[in-house]
N, C-alpha and C positions, 0 to 999 in steps of 0.2 A: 555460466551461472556461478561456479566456484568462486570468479574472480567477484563477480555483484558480490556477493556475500562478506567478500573478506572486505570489499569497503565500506560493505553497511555495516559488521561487525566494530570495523574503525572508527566511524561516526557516534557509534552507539555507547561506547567507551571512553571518548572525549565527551559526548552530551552525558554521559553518566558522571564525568569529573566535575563537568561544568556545572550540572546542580548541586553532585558532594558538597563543593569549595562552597559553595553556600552565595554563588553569583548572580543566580536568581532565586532569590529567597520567596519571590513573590506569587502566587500561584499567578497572577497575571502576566508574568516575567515564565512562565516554567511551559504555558499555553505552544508560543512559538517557538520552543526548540521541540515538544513534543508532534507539531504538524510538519516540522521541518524532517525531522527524523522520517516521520512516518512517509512523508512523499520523497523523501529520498529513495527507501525502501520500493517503495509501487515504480518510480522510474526506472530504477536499474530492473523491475520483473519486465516493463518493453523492452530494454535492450536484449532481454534473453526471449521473447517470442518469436522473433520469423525465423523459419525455417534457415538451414547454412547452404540450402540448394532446393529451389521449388521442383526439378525435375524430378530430383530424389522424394520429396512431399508427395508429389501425385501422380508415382509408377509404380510406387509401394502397398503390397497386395495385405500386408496389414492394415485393422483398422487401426484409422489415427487417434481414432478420438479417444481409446486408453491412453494413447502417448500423450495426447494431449492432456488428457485429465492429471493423468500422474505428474506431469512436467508444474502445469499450473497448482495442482494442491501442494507439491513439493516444497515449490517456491514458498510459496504463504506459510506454511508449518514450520519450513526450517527460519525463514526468516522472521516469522512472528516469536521463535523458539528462542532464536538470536539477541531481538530488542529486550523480553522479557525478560532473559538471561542478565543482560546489559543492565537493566534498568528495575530488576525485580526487589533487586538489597532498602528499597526505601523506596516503595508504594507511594507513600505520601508527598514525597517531595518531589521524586521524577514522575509520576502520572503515568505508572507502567501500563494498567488497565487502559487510561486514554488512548495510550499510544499501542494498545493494540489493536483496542476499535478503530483508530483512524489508520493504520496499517490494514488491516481487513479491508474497512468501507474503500480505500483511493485502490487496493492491489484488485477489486472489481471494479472499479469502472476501467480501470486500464485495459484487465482484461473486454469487457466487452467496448469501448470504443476499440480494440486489436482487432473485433472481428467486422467491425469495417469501414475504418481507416487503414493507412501504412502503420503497421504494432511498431516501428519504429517514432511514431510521431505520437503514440496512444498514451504519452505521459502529459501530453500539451492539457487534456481538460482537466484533469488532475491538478495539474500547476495550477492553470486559469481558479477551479474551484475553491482551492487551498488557500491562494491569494484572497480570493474573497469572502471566503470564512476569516481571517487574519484581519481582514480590512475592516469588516463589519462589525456593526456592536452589539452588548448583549440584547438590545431591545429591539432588534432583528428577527424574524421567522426562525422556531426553532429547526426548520427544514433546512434554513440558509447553514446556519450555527452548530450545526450538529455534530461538528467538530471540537467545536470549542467547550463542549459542557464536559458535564463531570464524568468521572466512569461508571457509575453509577445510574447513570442517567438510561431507564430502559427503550426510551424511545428516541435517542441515539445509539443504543447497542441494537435496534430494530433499524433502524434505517441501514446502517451498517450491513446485516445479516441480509439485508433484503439486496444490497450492492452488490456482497461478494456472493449472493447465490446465482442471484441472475448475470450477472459477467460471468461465471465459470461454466452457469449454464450452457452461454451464448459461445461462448470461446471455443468450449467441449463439440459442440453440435457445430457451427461454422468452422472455426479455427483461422489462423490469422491471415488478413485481406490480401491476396495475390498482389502482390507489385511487379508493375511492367518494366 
């Protein structure tokens, strides 16, 4: 998990120069490094869900599902803490708020596509979604686009809120899908 971080930190610090320089001056221009950022973030949290040894997962007389809670809110706070960090010096221009709700909303579905699919493959609807919020226009289903709008926007910070409760829900109570 250390290492996810240090290259989402990396990313977050280059996407923070790449607005400073003033290279996407455009909020239209600022959209796609802000969804890119953000699904970067929810990718690297699959790489850290399956377990390093299923036997050890399910011989273990603790419950999991504190570990798991703690594991999956960890991720989201230190890495929401991170992009905000990265990208808080100028609200306006890098879309820090956007890019936490769209960090929230994709770091839930991953979680719950983890619980069940391979948590290694559980970034693929994330990609697929992200693509098609990017692709689509604003006169598109705000359901589609709920990425793309403003941070401001309360019924994008509800969609959002509604992702990442129910993936952590689902994650917390299953936990990630057994691979044979």
């Amino acid at each position: 998990m250390a290492l996810c971080l240090i290259i989402l930190s990396v990313l977050v610090w280059q996407t923070a120069l790449l607005l400073d320089r003033g290279l996407t001056p455009q909020p239209q221009n600022r959209i796609p490094a802000t969804l890119l950022a953000a699904l970067f973030g929810a990718t690297l949290l699959s790489a850290t869900l399956p377990p390093i040894d299923w036997d050890i997962e399910t011989s273990t007389a603790l419950p999991k599902t504190a570990f798991r809670a703690a594991h999956a809110i960890s991720y989201i706070v230190i890495a929401a803490a991170v992009l905000g960090v990265g990208l808080w010096s100028n609200p306006d221009t890098a879309g820090a708020t956007v890019l936490l709700r769209d960090l929230l909303g994709l770091c839930g579905s991953v979680l719950l596509v983890a619980a069940f699919v391979d948590s290694r493959l559980a970034w693929t609807p994330a990609f697929v979604y992200t693509s098609v919020a990017l692709l689509a226009g604003h006169s598109t289903s705000h359901i589609v686009t709920w990425m793309r709008n403003d941070g401001d926007d309360r019924l994008s910070w509800l969609i959002a809120a509604v992702l990442v409760a129910v993936g952590l829900i689902v994650f917390i109570l299953r936990g990630p899908k057994r691979v044979s």
